[in-house]
N, C-alpha and C positions, 0 to 999 in steps of 0.2 A: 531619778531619771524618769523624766515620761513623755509621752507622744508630743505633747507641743512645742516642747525643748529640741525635739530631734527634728523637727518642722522646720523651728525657727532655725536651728543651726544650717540645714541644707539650705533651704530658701537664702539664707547668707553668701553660701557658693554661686544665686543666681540659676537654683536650679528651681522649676514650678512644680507643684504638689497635687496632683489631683485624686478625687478618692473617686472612685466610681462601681458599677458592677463590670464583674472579670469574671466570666462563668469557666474558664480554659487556665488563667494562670489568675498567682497571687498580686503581682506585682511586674512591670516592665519601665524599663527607662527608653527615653528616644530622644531625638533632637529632629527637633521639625524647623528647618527656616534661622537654623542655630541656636533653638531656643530651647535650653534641654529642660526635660520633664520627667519625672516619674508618675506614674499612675498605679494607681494600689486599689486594689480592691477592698472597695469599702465594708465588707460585713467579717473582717479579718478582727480578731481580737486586737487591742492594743498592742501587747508584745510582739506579735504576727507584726503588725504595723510598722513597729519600730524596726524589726529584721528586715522586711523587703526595703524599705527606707535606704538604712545601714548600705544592703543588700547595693541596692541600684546605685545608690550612691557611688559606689566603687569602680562600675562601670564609666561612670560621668570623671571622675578623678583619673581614672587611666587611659580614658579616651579609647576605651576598645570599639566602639562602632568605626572610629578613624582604621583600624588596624585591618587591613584587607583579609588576614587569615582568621578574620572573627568568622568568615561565613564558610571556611572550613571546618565541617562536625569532629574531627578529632582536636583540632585546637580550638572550639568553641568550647568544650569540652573543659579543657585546659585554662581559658578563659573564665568559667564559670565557677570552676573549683577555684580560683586564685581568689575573684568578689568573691566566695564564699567566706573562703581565710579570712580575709580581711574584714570582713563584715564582723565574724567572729570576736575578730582583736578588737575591731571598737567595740563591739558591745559590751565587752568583758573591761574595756579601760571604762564606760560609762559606771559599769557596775562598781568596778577597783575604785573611782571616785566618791563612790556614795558612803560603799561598804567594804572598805582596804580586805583583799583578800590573805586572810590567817591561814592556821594552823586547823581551823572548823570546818573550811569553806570543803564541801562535797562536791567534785566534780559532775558526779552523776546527775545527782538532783538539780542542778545549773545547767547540764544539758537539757534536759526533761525542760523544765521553765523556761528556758531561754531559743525552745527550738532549733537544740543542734542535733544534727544530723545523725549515727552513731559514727560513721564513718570517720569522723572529726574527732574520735575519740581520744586518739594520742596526743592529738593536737593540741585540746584542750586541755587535756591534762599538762603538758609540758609549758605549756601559756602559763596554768595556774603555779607551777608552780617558779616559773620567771617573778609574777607578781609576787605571792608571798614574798619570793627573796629581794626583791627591791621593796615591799614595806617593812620587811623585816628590817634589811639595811639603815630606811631612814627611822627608824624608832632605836636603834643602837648608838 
């Protein structure tokens, strides 16, 4: 998995990519003119890249700027932890594609690597181990 691949896959939804300086945040999604965008801050590691990507993306797939209670702070909130989840599950189905998650795969060090949150912690864990048991399954 790497940064171009996760490019090219967005840019397929129609969505535009720009990398620039963000001195305040990492990364925002917008729709200007209906023309949605992400904008990432360009001095972000690659990994960094690929999460705000993931990240915004998810914003764009559920249409939360449409959703009038985005610009309430308790459910924006609510909003941002949901893209987070989900940003999570794709990255982790990127990774499960490369490198079928076993019996080895360390949660901890995947969060550390892959910039999760800790809060995300149960989360991840009960992800990895959904994966496990579906590669488990198909190698049986």
């Amino acid at each position: 998995m790497d940064l171009s691949t996760v490019i090219k896959k967005t840019e397929d939804l129609g969505i535009t990519i720009l990398f620039c300086n963000m001195p305040k945040t990492k990364g925002r999604y917008d729709s200007t003119l209906e023309k949605p965008c992400i904008y990432v801050d360009k001095s972000l590691s690659d990994i960094e890249k690929i999460n705000i990507i993931l990240h915004e993306k998810m914003h764009f797939t559920k249409n939360d700027q449409s959703n009038c209670l985005f610009y309430i702070s308790s459910y924006s909130h609510h909003i941002e932890n949901q893209a987070e989840k989900d940003r999570i599950l794709d990255f982790m189905n990127l990774i499960n594609e490369e490198y079928p998650i076993d019996e080895s795969f360390n949660y901890i060090n995947y969060m550390k690597n892959a910039c999760v949150p800790e809060k995300y912690e149960s989360y991840i864990k009960n992800l990895a181990k959904e994966f496990y048991l579906r590669n488990y399954r198909k190698e049986s």
